[in-house]
C-alpha positions in Angstrom: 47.1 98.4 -166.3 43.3 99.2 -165.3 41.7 96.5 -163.0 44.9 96.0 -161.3 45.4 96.8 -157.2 47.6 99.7 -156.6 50.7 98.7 -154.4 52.7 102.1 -153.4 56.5 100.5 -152.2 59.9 102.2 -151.1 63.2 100.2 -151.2 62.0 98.5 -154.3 65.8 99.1 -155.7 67.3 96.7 -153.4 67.7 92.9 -154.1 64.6 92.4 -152.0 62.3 94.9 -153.6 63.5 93.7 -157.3 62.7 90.3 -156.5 59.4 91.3 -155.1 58.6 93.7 -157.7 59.3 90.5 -160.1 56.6 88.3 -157.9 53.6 91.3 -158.0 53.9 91.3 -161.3 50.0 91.6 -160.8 50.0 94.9 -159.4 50.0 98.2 -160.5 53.1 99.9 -158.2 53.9 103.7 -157.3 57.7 103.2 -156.2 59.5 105.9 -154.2 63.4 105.9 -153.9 66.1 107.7 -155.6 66.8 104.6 -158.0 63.8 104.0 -160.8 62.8 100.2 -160.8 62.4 99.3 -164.8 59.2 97.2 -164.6 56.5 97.5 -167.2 53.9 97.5 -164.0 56.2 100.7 -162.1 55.5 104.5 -161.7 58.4 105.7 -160.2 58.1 108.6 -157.9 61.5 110.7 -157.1 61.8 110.8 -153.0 65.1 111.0 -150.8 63.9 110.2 -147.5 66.9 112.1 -146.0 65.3 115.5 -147.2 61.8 116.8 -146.1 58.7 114.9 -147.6 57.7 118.0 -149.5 59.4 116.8 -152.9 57.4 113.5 -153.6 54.0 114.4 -151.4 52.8 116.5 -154.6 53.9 113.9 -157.1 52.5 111.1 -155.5 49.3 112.7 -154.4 48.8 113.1 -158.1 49.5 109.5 -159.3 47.0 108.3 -156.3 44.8 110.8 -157.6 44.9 109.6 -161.2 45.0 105.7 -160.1 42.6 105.6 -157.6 42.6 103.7 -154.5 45.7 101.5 -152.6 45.5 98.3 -151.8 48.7 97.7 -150.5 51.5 99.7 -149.3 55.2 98.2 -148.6 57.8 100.4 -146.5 61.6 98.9 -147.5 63.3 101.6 -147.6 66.4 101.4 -145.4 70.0 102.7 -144.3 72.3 101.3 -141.6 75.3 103.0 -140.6 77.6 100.4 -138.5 79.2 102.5 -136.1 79.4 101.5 -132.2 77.5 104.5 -130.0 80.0 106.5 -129.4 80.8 106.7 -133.0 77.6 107.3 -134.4 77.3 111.3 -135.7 74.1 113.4 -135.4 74.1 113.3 -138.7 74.3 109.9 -139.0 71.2 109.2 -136.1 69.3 111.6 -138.1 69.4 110.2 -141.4 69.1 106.4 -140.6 65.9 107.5 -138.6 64.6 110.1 -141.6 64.6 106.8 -144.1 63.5 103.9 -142.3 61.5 105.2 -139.7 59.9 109.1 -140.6 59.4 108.3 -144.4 56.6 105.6 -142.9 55.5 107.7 -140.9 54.9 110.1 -143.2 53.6 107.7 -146.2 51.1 106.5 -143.5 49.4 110.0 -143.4 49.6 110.6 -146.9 48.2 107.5 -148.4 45.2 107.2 -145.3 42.8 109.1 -147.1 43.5 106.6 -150.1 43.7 103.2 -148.7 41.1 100.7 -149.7 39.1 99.1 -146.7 40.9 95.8 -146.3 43.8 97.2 -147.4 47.9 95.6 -146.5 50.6 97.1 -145.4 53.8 95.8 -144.6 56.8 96.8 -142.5 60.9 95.4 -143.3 62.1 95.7 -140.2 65.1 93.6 -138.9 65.9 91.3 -136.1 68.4 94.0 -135.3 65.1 95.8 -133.5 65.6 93.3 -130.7 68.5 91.9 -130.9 72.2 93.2 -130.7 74.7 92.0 -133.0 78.1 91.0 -131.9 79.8 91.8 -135.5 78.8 95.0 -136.5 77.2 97.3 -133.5 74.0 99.6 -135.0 72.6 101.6 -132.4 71.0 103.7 -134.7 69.4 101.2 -137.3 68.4 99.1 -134.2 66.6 101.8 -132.5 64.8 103.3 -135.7 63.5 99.2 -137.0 62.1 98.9 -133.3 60.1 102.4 -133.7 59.0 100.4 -137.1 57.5 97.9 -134.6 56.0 100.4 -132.5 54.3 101.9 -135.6 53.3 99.2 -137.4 51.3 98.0 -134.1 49.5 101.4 -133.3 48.7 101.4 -136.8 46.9 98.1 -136.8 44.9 99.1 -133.8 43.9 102.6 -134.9 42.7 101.0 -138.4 41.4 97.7 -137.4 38.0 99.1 -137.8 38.7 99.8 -141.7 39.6 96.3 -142.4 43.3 97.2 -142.8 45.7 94.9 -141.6 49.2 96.4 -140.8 52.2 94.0 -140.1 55.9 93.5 -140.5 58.6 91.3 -141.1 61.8 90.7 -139.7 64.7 89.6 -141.7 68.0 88.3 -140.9 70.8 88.0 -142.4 70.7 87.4 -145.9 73.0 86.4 -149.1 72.5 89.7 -150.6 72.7 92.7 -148.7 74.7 94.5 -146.0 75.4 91.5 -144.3 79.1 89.6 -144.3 79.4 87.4 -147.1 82.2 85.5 -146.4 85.1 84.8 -144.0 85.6 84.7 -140.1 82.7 86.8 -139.6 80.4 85.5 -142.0 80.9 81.7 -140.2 80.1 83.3 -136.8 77.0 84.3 -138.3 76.0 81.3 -139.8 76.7 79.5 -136.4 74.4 81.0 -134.7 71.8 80.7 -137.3 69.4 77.7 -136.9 68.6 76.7 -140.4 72.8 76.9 -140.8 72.5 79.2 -143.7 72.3 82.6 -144.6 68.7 83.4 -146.0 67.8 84.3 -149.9 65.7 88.1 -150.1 63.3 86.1 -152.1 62.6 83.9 -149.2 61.5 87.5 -147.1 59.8 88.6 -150.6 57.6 85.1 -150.5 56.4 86.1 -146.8 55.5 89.8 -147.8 53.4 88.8 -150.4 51.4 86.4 -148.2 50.8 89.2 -146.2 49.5 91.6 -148.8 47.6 88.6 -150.1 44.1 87.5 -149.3 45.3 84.4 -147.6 46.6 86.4 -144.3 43.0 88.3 -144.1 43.2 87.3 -140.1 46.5 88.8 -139.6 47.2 92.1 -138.1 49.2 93.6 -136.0 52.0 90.5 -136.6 55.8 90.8 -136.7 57.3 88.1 -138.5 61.1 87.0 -137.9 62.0 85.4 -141.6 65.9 84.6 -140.3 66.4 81.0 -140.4 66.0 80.6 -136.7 68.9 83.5 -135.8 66.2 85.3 -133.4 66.5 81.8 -130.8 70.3 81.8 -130.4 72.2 83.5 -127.6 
């Protein structure tokens, strides 16, 4: 695995993150998640990013330790609750923001003193950080993948100077996921989607590892919608 670049991911369980895992088959990865990935190029790094960071900042400071520096990092870990406002619990707010927005905030101070200059990172955020959807209200998921954005862009001002570009993407809805699948709801969708089709999580796995590739060395700082054109309908 030596002469490898180090990649440290989250959200590598889901049917993005396995499909991207497949493509960076290159790479040596340090996932963190609940859920092992079984890939021959994984470490897997026990984290629930509900709970305080204290559980996985020992183990993973020891695997960065023993596999030098990163040259990529990729923050999809996520967790939607789809309640309307007045629905939403504490408890709920707190955990949706914990896992897709304090986790990277956290991972960002951990691995700083490891990243390589002209090192990648890259946010999964969701259209849902600017747009509201009319079939399953997320106040909560919304408001915690538009802090992504907020991060992501301080980020790639305060390490510019390193050479370390730090940008995000944007999915829409997609053929696996959380997303409706089928009937009334899934057609409303699709209507409003400019392609006419709901996207594939390898299509949003192709654009992530452009970005953590040498051929977006001139991108920083970028938040990329990968929806099939649902971000221009109203």
């Amino acid at each position: 695995m030596s002469g490898r670049p180090l990649l440290v991911a989250t959200g590598l369980s889901s049917a993005l993150g396995l499909i991207l895992t497949e493509q960076l088959s290159d790479w040596n990865i340090i996932s963190l998640g609940r859920t092992p990935v079984a890939a021959p190029q994984v470490q897997h790094v026990t984290a629930d990013f509900r709970r305080s960071s204290s559980h996985w900042e020992g183990p993973l400071a020891e695997k960065l330790e023993e596999m030098g520096g990163v040259a990529g990092f990729v923050h999809a870990a996520g967790l939607v609750y789809s309640d309307a406002l007045e629905a939403t619990t504490l408890s709920e707010w707190d955990d949706t923001l914990a896992v897709n927005l304090r986790s990277a905030f956290r991972l960002g101070q951990v691995l700083s003193p490891y990243l390589n200059l002209g090192a990648s990172i890259v946010m999964v955020g969701s259209v849902d950080a600017w747009q509201v959807s009319r079939d399953g209200p997320a106040a909560s998921y919304g408001a915690a993948k538009a802090g992504l954005v907020g991060l992501m862009r301080h980020w790639a001002g305060e390490w510019g100077h390193r050479g370390i570009r730090v940008n995000g993407v944007a999915p829409g809805a997609l053929a696996s996921g959380n997303g409706p699948q089928s009937g009334p709801v899934h057609k409303a969708v699709v209507d409003r989607i400019a392609l006419g089709r709901l996207g594939h999580p390898k299509e949003v796995a192709e654009v992530i590892r452009f970005l953590l590739s040498p051929a977006a060395s001139y991108i920083t700082g970028a938040w990329i919608p990968v929806d099939g054109g649902l971000n221009i309908s109203y």
